[in-house]
C-alpha positions as semicolon CSV with decimal commas, in nm:
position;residue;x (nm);y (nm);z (nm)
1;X;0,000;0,000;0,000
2;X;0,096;0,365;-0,008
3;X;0,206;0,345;0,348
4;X;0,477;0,106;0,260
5;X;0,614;0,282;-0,031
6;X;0,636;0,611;0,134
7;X;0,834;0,404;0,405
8;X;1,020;0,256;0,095
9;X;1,121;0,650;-0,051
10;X;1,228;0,777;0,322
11;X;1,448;0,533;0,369
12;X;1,652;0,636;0,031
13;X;1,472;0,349;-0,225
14;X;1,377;0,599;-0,490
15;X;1,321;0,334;-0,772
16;X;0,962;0,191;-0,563
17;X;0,627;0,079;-0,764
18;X;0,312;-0,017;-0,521
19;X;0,109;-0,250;-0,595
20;X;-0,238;-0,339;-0,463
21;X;-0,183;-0,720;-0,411
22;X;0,168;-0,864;-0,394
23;X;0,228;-1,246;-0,382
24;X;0,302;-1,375;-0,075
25;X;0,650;-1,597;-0,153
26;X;0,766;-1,842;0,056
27;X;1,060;-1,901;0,268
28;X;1,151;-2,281;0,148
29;X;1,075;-2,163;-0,226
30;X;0,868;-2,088;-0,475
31;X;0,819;-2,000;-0,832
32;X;0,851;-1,629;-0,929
33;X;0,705;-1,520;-1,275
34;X;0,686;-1,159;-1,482
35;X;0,447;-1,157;-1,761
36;X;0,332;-0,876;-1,968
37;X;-0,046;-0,762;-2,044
38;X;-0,123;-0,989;-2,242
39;X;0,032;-1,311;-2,075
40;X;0,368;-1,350;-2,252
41;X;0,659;-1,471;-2,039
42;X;0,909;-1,194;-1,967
43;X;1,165;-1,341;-1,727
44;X;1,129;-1,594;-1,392
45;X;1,267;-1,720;-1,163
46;X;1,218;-2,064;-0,910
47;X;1,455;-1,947;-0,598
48;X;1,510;-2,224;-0,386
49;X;1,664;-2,179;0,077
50;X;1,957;-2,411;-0,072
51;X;2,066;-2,099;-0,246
52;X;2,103;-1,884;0,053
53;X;2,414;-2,006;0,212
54;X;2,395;-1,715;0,523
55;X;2,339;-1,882;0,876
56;X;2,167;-1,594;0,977
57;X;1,782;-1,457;0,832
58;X;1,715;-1,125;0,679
59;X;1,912;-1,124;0,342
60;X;1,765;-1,062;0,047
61;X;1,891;-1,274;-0,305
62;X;2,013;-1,141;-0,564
63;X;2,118;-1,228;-0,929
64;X;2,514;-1,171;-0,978
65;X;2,474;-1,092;-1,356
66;X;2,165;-0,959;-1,495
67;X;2,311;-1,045;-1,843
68;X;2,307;-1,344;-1,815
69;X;1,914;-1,496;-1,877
70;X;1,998;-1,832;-1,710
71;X;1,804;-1,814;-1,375
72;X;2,003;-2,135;-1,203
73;X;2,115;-2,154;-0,859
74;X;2,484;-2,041;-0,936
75;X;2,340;-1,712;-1,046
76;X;2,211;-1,603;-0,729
77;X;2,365;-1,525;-0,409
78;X;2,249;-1,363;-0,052
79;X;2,260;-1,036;-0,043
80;X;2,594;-0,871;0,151
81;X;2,429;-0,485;0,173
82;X;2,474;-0,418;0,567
83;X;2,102;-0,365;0,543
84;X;2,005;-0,651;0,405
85;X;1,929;-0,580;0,017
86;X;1,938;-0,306;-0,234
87;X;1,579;-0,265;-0,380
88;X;1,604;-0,006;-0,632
89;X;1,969;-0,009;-0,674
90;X;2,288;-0,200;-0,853
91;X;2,265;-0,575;-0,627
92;X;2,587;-0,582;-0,375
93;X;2,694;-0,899;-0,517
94;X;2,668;-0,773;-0,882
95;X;2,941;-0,906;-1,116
96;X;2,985;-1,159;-1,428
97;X;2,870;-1,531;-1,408
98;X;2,912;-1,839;-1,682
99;X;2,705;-2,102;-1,647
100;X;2,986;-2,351;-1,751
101;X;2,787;-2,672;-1,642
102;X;2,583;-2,862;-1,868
103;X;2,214;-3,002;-1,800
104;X;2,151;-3,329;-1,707
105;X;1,839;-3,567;-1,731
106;X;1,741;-3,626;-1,368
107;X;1,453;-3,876;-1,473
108;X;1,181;-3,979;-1,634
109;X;0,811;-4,017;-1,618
110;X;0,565;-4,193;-1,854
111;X;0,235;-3,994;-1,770
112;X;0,065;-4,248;-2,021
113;X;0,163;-4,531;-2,273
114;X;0,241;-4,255;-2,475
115;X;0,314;-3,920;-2,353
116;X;0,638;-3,943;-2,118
117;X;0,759;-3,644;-1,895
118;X;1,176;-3,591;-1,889
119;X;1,310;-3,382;-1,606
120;X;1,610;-3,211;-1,615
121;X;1,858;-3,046;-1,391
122;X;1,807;-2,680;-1,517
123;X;1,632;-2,461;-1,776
124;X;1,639;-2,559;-2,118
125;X;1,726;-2,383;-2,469
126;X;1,372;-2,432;-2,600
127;X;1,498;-2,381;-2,931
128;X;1,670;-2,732;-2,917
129;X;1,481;-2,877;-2,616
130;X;1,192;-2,866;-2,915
131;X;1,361;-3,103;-3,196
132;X;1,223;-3,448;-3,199
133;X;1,523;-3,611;-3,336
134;X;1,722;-3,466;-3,042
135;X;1,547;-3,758;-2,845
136;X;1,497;-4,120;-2,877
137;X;1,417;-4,450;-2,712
138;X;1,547;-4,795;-2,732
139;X;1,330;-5,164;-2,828
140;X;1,194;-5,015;-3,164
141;X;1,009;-4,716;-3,022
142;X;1,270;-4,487;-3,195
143;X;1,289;-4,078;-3,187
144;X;0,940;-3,917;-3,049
145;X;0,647;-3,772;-3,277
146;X;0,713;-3,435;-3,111
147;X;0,895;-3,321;-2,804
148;X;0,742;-2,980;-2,592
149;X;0,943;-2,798;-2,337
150;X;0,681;-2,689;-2,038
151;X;0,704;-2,318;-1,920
152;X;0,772;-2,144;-1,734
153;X;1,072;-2,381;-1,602
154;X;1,186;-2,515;-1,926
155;X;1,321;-2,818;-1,714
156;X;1,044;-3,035;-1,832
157;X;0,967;-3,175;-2,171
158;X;0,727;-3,378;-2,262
159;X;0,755;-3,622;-2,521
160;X;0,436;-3,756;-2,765
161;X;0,521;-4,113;-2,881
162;X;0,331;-4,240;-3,251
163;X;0,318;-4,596;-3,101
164;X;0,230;-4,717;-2,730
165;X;0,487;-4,866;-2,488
166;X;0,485;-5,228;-2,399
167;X;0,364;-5,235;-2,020
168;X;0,608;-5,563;-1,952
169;X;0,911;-5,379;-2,083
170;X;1,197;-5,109;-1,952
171;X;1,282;-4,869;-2,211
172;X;1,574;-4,642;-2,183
173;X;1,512;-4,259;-2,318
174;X;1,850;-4,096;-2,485
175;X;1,873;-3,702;-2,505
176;X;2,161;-3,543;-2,747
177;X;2,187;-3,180;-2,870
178;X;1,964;-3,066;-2,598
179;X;2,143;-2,757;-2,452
180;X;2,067;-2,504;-2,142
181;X;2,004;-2,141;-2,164
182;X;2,366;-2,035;-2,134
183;X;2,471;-2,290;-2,478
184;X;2,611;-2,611;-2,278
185;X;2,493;-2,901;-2,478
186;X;2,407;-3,226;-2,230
187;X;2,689;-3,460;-2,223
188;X;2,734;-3,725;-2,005
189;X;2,421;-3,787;-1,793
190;X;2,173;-3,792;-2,092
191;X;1,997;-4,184;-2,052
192;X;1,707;-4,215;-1,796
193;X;1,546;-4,570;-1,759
194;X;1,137;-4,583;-1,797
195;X;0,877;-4,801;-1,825
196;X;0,471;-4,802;-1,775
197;X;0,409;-4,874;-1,394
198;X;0,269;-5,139;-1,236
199;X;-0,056;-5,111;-0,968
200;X;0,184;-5,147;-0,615
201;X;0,070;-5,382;-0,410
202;X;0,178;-5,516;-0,017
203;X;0,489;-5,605;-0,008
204;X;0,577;-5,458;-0,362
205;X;0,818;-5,241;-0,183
206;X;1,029;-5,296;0,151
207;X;1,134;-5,045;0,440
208;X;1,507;-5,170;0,462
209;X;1,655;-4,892;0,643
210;X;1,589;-4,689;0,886
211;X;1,808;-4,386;1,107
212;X;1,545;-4,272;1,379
213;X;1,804;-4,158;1,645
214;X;2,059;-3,882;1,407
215;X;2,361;-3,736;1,585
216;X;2,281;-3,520;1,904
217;X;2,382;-3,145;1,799
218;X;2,447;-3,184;1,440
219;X;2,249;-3,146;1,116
220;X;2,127;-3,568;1,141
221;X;1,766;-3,615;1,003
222;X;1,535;-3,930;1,010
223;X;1,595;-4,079;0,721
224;X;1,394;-4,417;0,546
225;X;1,531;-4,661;0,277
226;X;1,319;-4,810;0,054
227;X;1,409;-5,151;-0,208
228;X;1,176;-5,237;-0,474
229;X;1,127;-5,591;-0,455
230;X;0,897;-5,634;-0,737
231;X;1,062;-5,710;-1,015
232;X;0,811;-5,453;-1,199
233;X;0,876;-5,048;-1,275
234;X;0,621;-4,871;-0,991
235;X;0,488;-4,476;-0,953
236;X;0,565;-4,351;-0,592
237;X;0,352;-4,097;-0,605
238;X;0,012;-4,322;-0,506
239;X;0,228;-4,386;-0,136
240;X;0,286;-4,206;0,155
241;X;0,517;-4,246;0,411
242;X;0,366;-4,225;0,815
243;X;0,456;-4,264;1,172
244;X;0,263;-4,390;1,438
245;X;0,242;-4,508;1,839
246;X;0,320;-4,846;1,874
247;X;0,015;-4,883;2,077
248;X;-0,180;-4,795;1,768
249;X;0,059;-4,915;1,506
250;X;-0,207;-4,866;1,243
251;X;-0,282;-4,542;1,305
252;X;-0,081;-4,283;1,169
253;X;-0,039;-3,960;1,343
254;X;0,233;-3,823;1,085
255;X;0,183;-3,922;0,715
256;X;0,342;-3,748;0,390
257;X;0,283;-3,795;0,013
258;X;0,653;-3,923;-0,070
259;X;0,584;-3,742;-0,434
260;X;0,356;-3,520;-0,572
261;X;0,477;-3,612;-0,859
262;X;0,487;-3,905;-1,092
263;X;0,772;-4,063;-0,956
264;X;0,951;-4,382;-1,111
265;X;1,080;-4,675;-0,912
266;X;1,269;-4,898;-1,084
267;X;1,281;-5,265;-0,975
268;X;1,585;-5,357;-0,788
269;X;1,661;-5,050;-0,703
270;X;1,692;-4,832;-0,334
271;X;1,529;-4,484;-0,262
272;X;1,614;-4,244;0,044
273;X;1,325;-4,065;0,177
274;X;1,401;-3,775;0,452
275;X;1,410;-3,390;0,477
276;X;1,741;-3,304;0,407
277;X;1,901;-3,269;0,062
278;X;2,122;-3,551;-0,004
279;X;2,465;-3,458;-0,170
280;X;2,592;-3,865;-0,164
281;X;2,334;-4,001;-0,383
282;X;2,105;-3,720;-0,527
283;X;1,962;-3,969;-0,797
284;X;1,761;-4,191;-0,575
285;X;1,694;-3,918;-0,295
286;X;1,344;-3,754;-0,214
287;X;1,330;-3,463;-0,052
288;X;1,026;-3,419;0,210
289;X;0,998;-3,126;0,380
290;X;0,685;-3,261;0,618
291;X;0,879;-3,611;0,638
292;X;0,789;-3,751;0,997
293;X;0,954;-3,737;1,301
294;X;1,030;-4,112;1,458
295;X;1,097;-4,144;1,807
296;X;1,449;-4,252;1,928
297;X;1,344;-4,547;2,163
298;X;1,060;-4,711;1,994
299;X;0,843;-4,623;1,713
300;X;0,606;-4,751;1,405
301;X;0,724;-4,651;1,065
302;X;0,464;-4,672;0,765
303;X;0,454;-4,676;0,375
304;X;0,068;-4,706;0,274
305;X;-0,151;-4,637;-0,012
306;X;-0,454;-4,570;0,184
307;X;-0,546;-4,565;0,569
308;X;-0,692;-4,962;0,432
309;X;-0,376;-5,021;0,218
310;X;-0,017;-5,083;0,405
311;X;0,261;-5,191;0,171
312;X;0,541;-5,240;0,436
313;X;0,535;-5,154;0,832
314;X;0,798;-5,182;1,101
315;X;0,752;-5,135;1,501
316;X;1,152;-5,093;1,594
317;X;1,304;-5,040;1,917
318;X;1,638;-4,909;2,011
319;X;1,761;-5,259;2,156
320;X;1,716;-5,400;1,830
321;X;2,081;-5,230;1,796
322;X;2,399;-5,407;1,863
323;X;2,428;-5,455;2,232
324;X;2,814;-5,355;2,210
325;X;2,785;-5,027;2,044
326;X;2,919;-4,748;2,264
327;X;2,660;-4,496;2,110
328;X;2,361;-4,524;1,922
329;X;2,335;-4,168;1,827
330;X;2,361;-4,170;1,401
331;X;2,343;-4,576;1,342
332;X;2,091;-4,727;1,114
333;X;1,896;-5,019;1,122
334;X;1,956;-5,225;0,811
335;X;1,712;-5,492;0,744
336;X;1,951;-5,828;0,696
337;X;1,714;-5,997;0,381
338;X;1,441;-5,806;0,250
339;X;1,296;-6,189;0,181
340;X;1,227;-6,219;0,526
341;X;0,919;-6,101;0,730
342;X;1,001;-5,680;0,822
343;X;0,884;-5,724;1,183
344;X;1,148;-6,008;1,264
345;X;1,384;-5,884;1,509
346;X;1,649;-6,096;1,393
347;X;1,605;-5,973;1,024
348;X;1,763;-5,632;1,140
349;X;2,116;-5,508;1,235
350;X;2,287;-5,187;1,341
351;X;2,471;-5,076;1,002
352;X;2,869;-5,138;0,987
353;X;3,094;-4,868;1,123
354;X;3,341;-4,942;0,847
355;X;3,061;-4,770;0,604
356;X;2,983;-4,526;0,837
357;X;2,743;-4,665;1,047
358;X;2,472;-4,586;0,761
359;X;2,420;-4,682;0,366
360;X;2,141;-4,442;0,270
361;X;2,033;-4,550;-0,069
362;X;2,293;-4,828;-0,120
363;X;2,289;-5,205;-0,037
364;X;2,272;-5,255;0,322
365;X;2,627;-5,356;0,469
366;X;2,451;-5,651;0,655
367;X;2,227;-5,721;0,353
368;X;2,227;-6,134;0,394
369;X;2,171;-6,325;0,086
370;X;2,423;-6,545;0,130
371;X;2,359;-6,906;0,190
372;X;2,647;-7,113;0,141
373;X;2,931;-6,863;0,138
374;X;3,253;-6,978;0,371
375;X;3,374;-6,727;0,628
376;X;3,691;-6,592;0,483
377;X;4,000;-6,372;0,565
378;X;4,278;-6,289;0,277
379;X;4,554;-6,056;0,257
380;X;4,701;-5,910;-0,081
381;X;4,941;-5,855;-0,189
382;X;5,170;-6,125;-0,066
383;X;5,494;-5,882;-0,040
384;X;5,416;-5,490;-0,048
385;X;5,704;-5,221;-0,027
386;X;5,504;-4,895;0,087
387;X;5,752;-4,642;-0,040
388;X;5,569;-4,419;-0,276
389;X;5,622;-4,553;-0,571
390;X;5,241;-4,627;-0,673
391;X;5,334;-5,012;-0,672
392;X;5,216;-5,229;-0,383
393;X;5,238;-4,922;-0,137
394;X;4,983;-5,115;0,099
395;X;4,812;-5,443;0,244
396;X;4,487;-5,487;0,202
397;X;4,313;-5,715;0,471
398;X;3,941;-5,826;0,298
399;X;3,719;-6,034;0,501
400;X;3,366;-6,204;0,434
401;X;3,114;-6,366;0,623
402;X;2,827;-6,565;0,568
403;X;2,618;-6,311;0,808
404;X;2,678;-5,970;0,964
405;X;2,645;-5,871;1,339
406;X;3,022;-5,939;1,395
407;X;3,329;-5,713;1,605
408;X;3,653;-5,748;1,484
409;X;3,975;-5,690;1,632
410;X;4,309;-5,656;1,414
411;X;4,636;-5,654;1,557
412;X;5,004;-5,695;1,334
413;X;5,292;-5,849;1,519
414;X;5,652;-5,886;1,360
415;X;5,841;-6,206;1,334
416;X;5,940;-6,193;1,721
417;X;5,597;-6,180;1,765
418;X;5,557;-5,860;1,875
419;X;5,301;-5,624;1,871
420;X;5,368;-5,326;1,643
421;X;4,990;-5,198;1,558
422;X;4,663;-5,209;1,632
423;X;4,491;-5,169;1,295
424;X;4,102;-5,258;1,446
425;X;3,944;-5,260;1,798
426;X;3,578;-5,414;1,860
427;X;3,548;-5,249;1,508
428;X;3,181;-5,315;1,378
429;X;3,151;-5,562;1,060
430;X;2,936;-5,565;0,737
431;X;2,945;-5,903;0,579
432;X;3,218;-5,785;0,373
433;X;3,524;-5,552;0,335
434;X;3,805;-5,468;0,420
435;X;4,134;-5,268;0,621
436;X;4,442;-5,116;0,532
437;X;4,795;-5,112;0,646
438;X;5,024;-4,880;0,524
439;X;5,343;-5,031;0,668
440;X;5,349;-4,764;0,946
441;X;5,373;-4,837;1,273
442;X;5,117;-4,791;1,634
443;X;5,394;-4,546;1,711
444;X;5,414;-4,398;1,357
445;X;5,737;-4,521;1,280
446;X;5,771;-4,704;0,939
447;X;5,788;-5,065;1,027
448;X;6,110;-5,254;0,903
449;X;6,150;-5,489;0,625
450;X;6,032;-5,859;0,709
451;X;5,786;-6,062;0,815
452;X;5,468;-5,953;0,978
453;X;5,199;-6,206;1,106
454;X;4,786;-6,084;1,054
455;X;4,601;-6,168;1,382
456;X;4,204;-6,101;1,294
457;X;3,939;-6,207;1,557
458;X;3,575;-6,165;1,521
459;X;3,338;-6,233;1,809
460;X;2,935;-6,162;1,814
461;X;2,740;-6,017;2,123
462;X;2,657;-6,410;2,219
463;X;3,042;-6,404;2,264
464;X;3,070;-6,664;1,922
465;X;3,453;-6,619;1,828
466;X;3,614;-6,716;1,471
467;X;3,991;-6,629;1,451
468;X;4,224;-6,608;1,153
469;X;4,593;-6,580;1,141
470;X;4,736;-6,465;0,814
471;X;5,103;-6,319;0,705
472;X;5,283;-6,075;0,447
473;X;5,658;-5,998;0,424
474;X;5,707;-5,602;0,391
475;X;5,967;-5,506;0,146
476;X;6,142;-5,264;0,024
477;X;6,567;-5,124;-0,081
478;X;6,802;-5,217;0,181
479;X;7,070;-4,935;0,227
């Protein structure tokens, strides 16, 4: 109102137009649009809170070059003006920007048998984002009828298809040509994997991980894991993910849509669902911003269809973790076999700490399909000489187990037998991996040349031992 401009003018903003019904914008992010009269698109903008990188609240953002028409994330910056912007005047963080990073096709979408929806990482050129033959799909589909970049965004484009897809098959969509606003053709990332989804039904999908108790004082969120177990291509968007009291485990009192969007999930395949942006795996990562809250002692985590329709459920409990951890605080519970029933105690285990006590959106490290697989120990390579020279500069101790759940302690001796290093104490296991040794010393000295004896004991919480005893000669130039 006139109020607010006037306030706008005394305070030195000459350059000030009022309005008589400004958006409200949100604070997460939202989409930003000019048009003229008569509806034509004259610039926008879809600001994201990733791009304002202050710790502190009251900064405007502002675009770094104005040239430049390319309205990604690299372009825009929080404002430093002591007072917090500069409406009406040259932005404080003004200067030149290239966009030197090409687009990439995040994923795909088939909307129907034969209309499919690709997403990519940033705006489009819709000059070339509109050329048919700049697209095509594998098993004798071919290049589309037509291809139609979506405004405002231009990171959608939607593809017509002159023949239907085959619901029983997986296609795989190539993009070439295709470049973004500032000229950077697609490269690399260009092949998304698609396919007409199935109806989901119980079971179809499995909750396979889950962090409910994050690090005390640090940026730790809840997180979920989920594995498609169907063998068929499914649309996440029909699901929700909920939490609930274990005394009324099939009542939800959180729930959230896990996309609300069409939302591929490829069989075989692992999705992280929690609040945070994930910077390990961004391709199989959703982002929920209402994602529930699960208690750290005991808890009911949910992925439904309907309040009548549950596709997976687990009650957990913090002593489901490994009695010998020291702290809880940022382990996951990894489900063992996703064949077995979810609410099995023994089909869950506290994640390795040799993968970070975590493997959001990877294979578990205690996944346990393994059925006839002898418990093993090796060391390689026989002799290694760590001096730098990029040949055999290290031992590598690998183990694997037939199951996970065991602590492992690794101690070195020399030929007297004795004990130079301590290379693993009550160290946390996966079924598989493996140590290090870089020749140096519990003292970091450089141990001599000779003969060095590998003692590696694993035990379980029901105090089950298994001990291996393997050697290596360290070599290397005698002076």
């Amino acid at each position: 109102d006139n109020s607010d401009v006037d306030s706008f003018r005394a305070a030195g903003y000459a350059n000030v137009l009022g309005v008589s019904s400004f958006p409200a914008v949100n604070q997460t992010g939202d989409d930003l649009v000019l048009r003229s009269r008569d509806s034509s698109l004259i610039n926008a903008v879809f600001y994201s809170q990733d791009w304002y990188e202050k710790e502190e609240e009251g900064w405007s953002l502002e675009r770094i070059d104005s040239e430049v028409p390319c309205n990604n994330a690299g372009n825009w910056k929080a404002s430093e003006a002591p007072e917090g912007g500069t409406p009406g005047r040259v932005n404080s963080v003004a200067g030149e920007f290239e966009d030197v990073t090409p687009p990439d096709l995040r994923r795909a979408f088939v909307q129907d048998s034969t209309l499919l929806q690709l997403f990519f990482s940033e705006a489009l050129d819709s000059t070339t984002a509109t050329v048919a033959s700049n697209y095509s799909i594998d098993n004798n589909i071919g290049q589309p009828d037509s291809a139609d970049p979506v405004g405002p965004r231009f990171t959608r484009v939607d593809l017509f298809l002159d023949q239907p897809l085959d619901k029983q098959t997986i296609y795989t969509v190539t993009v070439e040509n295709v470049s973004n606003c500032a000229g950077k053709t697609i490269m690399m990332n260009n092949t998304a994997e698609l396919g007409v989804p199935a109806p989901i039904d119980s079971f179809d999908i499995a909750i396979n991980e889950v962090l409910f108790n994050p690090e005390r004082g640090g940026n730790g969120v809840d997180y979920v894991e989920l594995y498609n177990r169907s063998g068929q291509i499914l649309d996440l968007s029909e699901l929700k993910i909920g939490e609930a009291a274990p005394a009324t485990p099939d009542q939800p009192d959180e729930q959230a849509t896990i996309s609300e969007r069409g939302y591929l999930f490829l069989p075989g395949t692992y999705l992280l669902v929690k609040k945070q942006k994930d910077s390990k795996n961004p391709d199989n990562f959703m982002d929920i911003s209402s994602m529930p809250n699960y208690p750290n002692d005991e808890g009911v985590v949910i992925l439904a269809k309907d309040s009548n329709t549950f596709i997976d459920q687990l009650r957990y409990k913090d002593d489901w973790h490994f009695e010998l951890l020291d702290d809880e605080d940022g382990v996951s519970l990894e489900r063992i076999s996703y064949e077995e029933p979810t609410q099995n105690e023994d089909n869950w285990h506290s994640a390795a700490s040799t993968v970070g006590y975590g493997t959001p959106a990877y294979q578990n490290s205690q996944f346990g399909l393994r059925k006839n697989l002898a418990d093993k120990v090796t060391v390689t390579p026989d002799v290694f000489s760590p001096d730098g020279d990029g040949h055999k500069d290290f031992l590598t101790i690998s183990y694997q187990f037939n199951r996970g759940g065991y602590s492992a302690n690794i101690t070195l001796f020399d030929a007297k037998g004795r004990e130079i290093k301590r290379l693993a104490r009550n160290e946390l296991l996966g079924y598989e991996g493996r140590f290090r040794w870089d020749g140096v010393t519990g003292n970091g000295q450089k141990a001599r040349i000779g003969y060095y004896v590998i003692y590696f004991e694993v035990f379980d919480e029901s105090g089950n031992t298994q001990r291996f005893k393997k050697t290596a000669v360290l070599g290397g130039k005698i002076d």
